[in-house]
TIVO-2410 file (N, C-alpha, C; in nm, 3 decimals):
# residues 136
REC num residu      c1      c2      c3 atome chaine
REC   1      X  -2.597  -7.176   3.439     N      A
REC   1      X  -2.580  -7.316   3.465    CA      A
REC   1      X  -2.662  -7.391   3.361     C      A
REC   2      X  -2.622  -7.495   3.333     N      A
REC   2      X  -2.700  -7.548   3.219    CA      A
REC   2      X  -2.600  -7.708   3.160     C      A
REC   3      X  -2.643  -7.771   3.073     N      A
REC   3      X  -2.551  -7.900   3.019    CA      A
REC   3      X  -2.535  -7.897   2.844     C      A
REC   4      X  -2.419  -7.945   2.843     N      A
REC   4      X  -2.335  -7.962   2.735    CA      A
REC   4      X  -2.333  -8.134   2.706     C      A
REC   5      X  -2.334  -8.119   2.608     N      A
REC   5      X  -2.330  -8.285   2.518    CA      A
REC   5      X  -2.177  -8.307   2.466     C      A
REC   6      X  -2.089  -8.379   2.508     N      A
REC   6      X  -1.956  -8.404   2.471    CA      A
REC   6      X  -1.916  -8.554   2.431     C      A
REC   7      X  -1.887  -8.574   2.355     N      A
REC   7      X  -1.875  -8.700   2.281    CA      A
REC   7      X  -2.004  -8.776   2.317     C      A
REC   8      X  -2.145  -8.802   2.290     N      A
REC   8      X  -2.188  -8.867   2.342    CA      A
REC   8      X  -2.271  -8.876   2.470     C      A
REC   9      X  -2.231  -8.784   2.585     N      A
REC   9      X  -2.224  -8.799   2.720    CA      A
REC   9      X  -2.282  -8.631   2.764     C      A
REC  10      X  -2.382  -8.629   2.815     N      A
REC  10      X  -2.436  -8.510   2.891    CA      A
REC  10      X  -2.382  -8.508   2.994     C      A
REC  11      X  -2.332  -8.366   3.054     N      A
REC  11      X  -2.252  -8.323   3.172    CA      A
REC  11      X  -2.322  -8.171   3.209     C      A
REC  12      X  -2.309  -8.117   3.308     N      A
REC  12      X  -2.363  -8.011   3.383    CA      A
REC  12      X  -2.214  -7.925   3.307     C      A
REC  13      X  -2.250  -7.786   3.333     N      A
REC  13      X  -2.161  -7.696   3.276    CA      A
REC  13      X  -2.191  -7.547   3.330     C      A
REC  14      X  -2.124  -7.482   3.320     N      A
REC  14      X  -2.124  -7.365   3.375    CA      A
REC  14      X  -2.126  -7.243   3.275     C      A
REC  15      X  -2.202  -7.184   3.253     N      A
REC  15      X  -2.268  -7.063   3.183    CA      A
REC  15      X  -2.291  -6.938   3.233     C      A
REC  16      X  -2.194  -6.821   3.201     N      A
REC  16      X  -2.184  -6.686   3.251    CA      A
REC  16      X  -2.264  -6.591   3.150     C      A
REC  17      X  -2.282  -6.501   3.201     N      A
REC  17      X  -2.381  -6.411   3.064    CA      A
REC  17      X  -2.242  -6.364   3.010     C      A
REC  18      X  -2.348  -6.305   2.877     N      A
REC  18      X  -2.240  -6.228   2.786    CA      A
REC  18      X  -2.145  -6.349   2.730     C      A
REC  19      X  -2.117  -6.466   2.760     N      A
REC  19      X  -2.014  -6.551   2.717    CA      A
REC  19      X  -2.100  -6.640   2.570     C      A
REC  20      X  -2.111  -6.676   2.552     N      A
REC  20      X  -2.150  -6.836   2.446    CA      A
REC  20      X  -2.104  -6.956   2.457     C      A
REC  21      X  -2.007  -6.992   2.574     N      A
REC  21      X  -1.919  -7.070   2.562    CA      A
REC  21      X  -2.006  -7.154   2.681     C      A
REC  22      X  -2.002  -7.279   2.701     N      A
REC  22      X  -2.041  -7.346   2.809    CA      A
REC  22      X  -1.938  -7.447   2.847     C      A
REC  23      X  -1.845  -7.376   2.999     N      A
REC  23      X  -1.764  -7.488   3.082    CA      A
REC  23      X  -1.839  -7.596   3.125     C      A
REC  24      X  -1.694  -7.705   3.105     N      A
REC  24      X  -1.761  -7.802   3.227    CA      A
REC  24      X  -1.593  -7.921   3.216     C      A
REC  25      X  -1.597  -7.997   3.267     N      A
REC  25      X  -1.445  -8.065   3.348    CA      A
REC  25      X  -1.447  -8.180   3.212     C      A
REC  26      X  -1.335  -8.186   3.141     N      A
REC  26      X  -1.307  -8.367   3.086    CA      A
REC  26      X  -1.188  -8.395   3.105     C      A
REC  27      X  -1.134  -8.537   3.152     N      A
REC  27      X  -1.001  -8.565   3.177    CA      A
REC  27      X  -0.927  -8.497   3.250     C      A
REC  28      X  -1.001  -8.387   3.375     N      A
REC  28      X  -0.903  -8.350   3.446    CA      A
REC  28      X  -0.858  -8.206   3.420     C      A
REC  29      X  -0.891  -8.173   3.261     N      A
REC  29      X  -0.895  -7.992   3.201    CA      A
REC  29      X  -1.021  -7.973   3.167     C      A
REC  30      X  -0.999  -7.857   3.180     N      A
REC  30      X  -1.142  -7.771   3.173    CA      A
REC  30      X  -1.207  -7.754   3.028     C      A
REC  31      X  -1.287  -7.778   2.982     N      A
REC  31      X  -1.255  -7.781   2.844    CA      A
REC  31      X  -1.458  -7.625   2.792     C      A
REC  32      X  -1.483  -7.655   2.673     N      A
REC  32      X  -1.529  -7.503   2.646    CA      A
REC  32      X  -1.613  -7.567   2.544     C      A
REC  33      X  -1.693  -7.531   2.529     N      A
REC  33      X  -1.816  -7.565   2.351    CA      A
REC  33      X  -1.871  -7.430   2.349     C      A
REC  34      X  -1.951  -7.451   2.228     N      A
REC  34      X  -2.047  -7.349   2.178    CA      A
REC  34      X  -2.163  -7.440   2.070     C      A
REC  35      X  -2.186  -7.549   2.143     N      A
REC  35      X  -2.292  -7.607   2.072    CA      A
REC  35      X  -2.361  -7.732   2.172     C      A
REC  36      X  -2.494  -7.777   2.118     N      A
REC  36      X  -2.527  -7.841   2.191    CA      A
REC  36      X  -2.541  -7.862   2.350     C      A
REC  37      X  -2.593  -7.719   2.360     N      A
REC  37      X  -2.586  -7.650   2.549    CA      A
REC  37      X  -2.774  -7.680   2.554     C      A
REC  38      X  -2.762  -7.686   2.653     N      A
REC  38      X  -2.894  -7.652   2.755    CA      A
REC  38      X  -2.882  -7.607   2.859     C      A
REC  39      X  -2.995  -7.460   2.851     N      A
REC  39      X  -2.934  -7.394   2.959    CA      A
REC  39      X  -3.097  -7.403   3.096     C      A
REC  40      X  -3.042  -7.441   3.206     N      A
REC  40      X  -3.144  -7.450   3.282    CA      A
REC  40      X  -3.210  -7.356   3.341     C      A
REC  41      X  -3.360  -7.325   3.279     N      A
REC  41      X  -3.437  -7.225   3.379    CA      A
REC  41      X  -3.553  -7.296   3.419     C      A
REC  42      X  -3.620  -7.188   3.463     N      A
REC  42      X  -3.802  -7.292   3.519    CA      A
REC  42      X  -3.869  -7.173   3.566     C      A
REC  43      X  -4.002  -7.222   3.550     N      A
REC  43      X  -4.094  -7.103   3.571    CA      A
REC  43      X  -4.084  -7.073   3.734     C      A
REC  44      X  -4.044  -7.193   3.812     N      A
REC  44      X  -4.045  -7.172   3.928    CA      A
REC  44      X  -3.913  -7.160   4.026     C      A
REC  45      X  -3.829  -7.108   3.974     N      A
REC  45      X  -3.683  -7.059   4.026    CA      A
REC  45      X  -3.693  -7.112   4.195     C      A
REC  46      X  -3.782  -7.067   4.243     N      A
REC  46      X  -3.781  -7.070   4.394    CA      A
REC  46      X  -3.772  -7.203   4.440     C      A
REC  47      X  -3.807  -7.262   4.399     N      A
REC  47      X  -3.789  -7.413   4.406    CA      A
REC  47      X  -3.700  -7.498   4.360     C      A
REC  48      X  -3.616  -7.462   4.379     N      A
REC  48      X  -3.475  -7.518   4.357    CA      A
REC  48      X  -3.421  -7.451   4.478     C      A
REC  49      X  -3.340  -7.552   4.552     N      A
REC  49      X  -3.269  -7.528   4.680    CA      A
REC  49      X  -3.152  -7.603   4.664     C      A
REC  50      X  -3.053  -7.511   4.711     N      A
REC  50      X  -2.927  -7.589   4.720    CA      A
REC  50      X  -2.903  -7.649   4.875     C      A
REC  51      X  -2.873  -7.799   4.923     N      A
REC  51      X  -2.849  -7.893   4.995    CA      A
REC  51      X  -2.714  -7.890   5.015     C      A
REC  52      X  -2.634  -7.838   5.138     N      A
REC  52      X  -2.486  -7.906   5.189    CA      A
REC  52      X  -2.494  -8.047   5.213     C      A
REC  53      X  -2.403  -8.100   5.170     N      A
REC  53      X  -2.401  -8.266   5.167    CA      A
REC  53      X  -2.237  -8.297   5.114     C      A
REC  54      X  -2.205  -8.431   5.186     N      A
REC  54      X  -2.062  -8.477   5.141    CA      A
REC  54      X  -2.098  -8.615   5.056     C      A
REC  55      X  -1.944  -8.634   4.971     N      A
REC  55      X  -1.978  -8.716   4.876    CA      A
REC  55      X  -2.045  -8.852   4.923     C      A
REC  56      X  -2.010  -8.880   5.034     N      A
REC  56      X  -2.034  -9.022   5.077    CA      A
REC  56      X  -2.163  -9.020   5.151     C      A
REC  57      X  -2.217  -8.872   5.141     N      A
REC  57      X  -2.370  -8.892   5.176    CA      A
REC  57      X  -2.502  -8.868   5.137     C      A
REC  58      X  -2.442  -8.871   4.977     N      A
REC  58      X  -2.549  -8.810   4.913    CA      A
REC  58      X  -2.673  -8.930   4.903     C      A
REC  59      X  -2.634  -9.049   4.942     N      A
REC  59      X  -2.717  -9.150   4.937    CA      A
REC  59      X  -2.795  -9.126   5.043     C      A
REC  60      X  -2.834  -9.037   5.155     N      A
REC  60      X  -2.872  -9.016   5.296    CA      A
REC  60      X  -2.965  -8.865   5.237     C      A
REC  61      X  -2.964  -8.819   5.186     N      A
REC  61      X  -3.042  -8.685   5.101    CA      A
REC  61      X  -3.177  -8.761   5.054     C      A
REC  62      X  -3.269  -8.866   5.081     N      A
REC  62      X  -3.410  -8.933   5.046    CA      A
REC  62      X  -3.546  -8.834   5.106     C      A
REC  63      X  -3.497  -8.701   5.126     N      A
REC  63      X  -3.603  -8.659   5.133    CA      A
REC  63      X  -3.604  -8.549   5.027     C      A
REC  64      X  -3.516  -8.557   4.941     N      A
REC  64      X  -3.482  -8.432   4.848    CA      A
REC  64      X  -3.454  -8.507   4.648     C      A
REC  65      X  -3.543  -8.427   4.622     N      A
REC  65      X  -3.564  -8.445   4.448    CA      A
REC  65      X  -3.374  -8.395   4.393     C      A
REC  66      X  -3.273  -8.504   4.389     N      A
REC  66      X  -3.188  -8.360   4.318    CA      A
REC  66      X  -3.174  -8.388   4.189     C      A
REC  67      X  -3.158  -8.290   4.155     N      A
REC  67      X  -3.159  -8.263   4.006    CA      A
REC  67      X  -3.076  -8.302   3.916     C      A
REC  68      X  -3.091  -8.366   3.799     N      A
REC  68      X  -2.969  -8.415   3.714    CA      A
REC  68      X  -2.911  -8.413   3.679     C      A
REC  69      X  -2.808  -8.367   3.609     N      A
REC  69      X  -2.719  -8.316   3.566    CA      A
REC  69      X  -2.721  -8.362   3.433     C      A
REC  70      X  -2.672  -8.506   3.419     N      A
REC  70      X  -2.627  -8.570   3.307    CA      A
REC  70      X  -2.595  -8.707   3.302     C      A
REC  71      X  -2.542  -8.797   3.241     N      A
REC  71      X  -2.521  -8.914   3.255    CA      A
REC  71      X  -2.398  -8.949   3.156     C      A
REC  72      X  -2.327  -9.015   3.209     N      A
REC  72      X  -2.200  -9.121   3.141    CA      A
REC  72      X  -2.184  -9.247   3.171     C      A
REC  73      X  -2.077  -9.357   3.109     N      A
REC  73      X  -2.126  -9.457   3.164    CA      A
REC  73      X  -2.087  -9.502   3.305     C      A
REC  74      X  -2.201  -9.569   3.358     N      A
REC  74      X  -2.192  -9.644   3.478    CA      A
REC  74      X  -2.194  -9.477   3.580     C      A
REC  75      X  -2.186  -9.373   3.567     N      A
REC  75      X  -2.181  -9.257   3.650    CA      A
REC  75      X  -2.327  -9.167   3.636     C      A
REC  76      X  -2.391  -9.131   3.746     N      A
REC  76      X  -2.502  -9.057   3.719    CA      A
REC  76      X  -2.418  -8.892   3.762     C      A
REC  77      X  -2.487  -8.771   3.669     N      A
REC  77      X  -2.405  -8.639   3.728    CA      A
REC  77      X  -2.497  -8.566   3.813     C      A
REC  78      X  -2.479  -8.522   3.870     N      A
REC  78      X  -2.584  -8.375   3.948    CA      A
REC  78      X  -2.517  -8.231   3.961     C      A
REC  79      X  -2.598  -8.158   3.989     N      A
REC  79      X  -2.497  -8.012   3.981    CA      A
REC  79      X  -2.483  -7.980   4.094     C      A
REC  80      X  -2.373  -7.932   4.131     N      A
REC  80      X  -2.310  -7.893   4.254    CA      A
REC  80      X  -2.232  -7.795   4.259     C      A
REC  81      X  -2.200  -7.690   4.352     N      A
REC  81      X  -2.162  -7.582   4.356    CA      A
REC  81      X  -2.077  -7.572   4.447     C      A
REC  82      X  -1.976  -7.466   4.473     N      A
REC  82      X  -1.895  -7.466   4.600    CA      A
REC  82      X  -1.812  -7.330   4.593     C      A
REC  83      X  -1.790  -7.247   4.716     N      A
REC  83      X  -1.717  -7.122   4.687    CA      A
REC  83      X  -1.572  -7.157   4.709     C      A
REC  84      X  -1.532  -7.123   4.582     N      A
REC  84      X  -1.365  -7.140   4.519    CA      A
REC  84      X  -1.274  -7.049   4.465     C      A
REC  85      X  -1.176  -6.951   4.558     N      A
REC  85      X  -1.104  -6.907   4.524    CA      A
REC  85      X  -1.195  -6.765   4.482     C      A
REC  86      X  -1.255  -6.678   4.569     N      A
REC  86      X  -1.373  -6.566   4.570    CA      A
REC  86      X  -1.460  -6.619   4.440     C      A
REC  87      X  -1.495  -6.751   4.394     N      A
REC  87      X  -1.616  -6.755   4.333    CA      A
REC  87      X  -1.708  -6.849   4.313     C      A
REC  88      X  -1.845  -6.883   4.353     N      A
REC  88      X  -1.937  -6.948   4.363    CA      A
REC  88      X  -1.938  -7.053   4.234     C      A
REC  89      X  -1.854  -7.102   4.193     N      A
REC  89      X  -1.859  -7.195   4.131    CA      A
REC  89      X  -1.949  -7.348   4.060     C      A
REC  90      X  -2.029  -7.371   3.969     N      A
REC  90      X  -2.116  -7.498   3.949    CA      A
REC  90      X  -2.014  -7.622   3.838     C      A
REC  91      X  -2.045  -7.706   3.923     N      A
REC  91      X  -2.015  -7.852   3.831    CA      A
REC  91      X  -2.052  -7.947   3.885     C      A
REC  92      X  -1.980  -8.037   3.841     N      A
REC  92      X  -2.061  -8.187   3.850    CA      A
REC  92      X  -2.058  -8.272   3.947     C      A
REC  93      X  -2.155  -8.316   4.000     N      A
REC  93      X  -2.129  -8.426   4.137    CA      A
REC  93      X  -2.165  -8.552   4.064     C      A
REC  94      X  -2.026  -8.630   4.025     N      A
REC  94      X  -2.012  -8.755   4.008    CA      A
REC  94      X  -2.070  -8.842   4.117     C      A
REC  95      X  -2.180  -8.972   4.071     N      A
REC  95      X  -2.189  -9.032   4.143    CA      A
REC  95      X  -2.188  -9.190   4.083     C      A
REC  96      X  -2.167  -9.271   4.161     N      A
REC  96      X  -2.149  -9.414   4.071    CA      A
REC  96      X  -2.205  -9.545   4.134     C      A
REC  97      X  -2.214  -9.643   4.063     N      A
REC  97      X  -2.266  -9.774   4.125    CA      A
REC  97      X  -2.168  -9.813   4.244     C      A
REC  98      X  -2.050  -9.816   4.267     N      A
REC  98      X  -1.948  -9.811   4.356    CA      A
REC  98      X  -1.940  -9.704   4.460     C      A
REC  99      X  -1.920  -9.618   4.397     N      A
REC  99      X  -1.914  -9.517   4.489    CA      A
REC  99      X  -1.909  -9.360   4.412     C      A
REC 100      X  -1.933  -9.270   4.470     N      A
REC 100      X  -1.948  -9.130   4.461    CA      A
REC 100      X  -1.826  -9.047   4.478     C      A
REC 101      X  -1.787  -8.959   4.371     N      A
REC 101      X  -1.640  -8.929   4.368    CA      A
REC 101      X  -1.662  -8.801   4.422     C      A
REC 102      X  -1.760  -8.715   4.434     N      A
REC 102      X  -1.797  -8.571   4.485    CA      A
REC 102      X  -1.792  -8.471   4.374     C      A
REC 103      X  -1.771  -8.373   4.377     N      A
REC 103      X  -1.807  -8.255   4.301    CA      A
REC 103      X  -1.692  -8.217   4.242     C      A
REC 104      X  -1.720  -8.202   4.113     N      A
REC 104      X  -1.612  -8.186   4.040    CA      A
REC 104      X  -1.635  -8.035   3.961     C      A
REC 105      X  -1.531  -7.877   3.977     N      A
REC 105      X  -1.547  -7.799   3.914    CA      A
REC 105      X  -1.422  -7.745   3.854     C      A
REC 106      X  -1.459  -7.641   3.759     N      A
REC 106      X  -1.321  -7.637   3.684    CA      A
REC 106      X  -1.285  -7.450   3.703     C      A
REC 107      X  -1.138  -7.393   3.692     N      A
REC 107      X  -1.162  -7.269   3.681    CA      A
REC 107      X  -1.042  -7.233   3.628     C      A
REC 108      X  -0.987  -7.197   3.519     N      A
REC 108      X  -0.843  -7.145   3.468    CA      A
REC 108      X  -0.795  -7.261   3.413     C      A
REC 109      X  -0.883  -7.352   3.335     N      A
REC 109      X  -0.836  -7.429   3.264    CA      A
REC 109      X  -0.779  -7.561   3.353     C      A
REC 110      X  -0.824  -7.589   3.467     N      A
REC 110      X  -0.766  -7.694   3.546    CA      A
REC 110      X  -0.938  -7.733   3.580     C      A
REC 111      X  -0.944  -7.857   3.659     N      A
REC 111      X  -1.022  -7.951   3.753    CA      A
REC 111      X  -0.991  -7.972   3.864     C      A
REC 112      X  -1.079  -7.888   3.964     N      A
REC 112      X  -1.066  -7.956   4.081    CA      A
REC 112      X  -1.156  -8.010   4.169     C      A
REC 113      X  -1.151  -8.151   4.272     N      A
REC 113      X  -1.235  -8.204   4.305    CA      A
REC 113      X  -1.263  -8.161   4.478     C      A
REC 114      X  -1.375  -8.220   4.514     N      A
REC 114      X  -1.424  -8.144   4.633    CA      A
REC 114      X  -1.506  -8.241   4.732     C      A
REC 115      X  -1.521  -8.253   4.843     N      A
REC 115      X  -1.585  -8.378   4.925    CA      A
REC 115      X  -1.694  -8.296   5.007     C      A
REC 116      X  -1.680  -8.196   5.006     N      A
REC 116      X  -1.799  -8.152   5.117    CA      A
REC 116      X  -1.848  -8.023   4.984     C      A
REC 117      X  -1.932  -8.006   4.947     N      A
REC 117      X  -1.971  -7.899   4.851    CA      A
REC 117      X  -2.161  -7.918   4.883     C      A
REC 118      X  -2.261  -7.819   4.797     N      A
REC 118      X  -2.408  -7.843   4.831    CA      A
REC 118      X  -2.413  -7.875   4.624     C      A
REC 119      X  -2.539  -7.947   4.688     N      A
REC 119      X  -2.619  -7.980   4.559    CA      A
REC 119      X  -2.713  -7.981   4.534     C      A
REC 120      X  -2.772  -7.918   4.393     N      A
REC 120      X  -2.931  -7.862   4.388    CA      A
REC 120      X  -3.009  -7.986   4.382     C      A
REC 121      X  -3.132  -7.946   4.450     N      A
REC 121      X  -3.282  -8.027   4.454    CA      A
REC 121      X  -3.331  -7.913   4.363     C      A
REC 122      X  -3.466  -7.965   4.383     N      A
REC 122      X  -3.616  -7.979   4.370    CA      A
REC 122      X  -3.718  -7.953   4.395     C      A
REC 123      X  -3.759  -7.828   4.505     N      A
REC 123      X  -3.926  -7.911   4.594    CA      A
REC 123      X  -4.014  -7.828   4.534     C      A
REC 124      X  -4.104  -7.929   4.506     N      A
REC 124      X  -4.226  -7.883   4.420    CA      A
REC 124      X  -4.290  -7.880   4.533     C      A
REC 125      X  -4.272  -7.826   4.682     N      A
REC 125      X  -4.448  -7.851   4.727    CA      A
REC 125      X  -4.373  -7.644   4.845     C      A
REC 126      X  -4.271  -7.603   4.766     N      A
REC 126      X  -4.269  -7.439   4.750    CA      A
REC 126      X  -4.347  -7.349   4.701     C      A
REC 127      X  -4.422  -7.259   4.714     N      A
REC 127      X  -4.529  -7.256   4.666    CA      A
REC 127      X  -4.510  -7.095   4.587     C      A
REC 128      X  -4.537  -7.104   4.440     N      A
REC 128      X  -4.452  -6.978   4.344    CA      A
REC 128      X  -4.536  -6.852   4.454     C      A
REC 129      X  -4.446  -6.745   4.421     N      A
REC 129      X  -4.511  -6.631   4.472    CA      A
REC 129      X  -4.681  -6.614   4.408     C      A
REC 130      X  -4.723  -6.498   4.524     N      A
REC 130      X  -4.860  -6.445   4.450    CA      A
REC 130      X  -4.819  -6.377   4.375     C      A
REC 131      X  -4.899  -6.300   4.281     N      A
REC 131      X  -4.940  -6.146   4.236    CA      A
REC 131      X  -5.025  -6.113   4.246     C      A
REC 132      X  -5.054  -6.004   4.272     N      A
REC 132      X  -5.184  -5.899   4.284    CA      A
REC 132      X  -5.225  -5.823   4.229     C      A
REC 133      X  -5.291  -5.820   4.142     N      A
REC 133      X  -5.327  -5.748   4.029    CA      A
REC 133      X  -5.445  -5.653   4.100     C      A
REC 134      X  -5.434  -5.533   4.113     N      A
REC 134      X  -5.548  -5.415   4.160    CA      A
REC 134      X  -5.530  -5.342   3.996     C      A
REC 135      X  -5.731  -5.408   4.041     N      A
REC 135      X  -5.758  -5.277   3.895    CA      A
REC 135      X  -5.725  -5.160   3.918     C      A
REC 136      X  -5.729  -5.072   3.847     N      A
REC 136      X  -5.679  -4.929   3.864    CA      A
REC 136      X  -5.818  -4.863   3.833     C      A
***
């Protein structure tokens, strides 16, 4: 999972190993790069939680950091996931000054959109694992 820069405009995208290519939805087709990716990790994996939520309620989620995706105009993105057709799928949860269009993912070269899907947070107050280091 990670974001792609397309004309201008950062979008969330979907990144498989072994590939180079980073998906993510424009105009409705699925479209593909190999440049200008960012791919998202963090020292603290555990802290990132995925949230079930519908499009029209993501404004009701104020106790949860979610995470960005990207930005276009007048639309903020977030990443969102949903199981589609046997596969766990990530893309974009459009959201807007008007209103919130829901989660948008792509698979076989098409776009499809989604109203009830989860979307990643945030919580920094997860606390990273220990380690235990015994001298030997």
């Amino acid at each position: 999972m990670g974001q792609i820069m397309h004309e201008g405009r950062l979008s969330p995208a979907k990144i498989y190993p072994h590939d180079n290519k980073a998906y993510y939805g424009y105009h409705g087709k699925e479209q593909s790069g190999t440049e200008d990716i960012k791919i998202l990790c963090s020292r603290y994996p555990e802290r990132f939680v995925w949230v079930k939520t519908k499009h029209n309620e993501i404004n009701l989620l104020t106790g949860h950091h979610i995470v960005l995706g990207g930005r276009h105009p007048e639309k903020t993105m977030y990443f969102g996931r949903i199981l589609f057709r046997t596969e766990t799928s990530v893309g974009k949860v459009s959201t807007g000054i008007k209103e919130n269009l829901g989660l948008y993912i792509t698979q076989n070269g098409e776009e499809f959109n989604f109203h009830s899907f989860e979307i990643l947070t945030y919580n920094e107050t997860i606390a990273p694992p220990t380690v235990n280091i015994e001298p030997v």
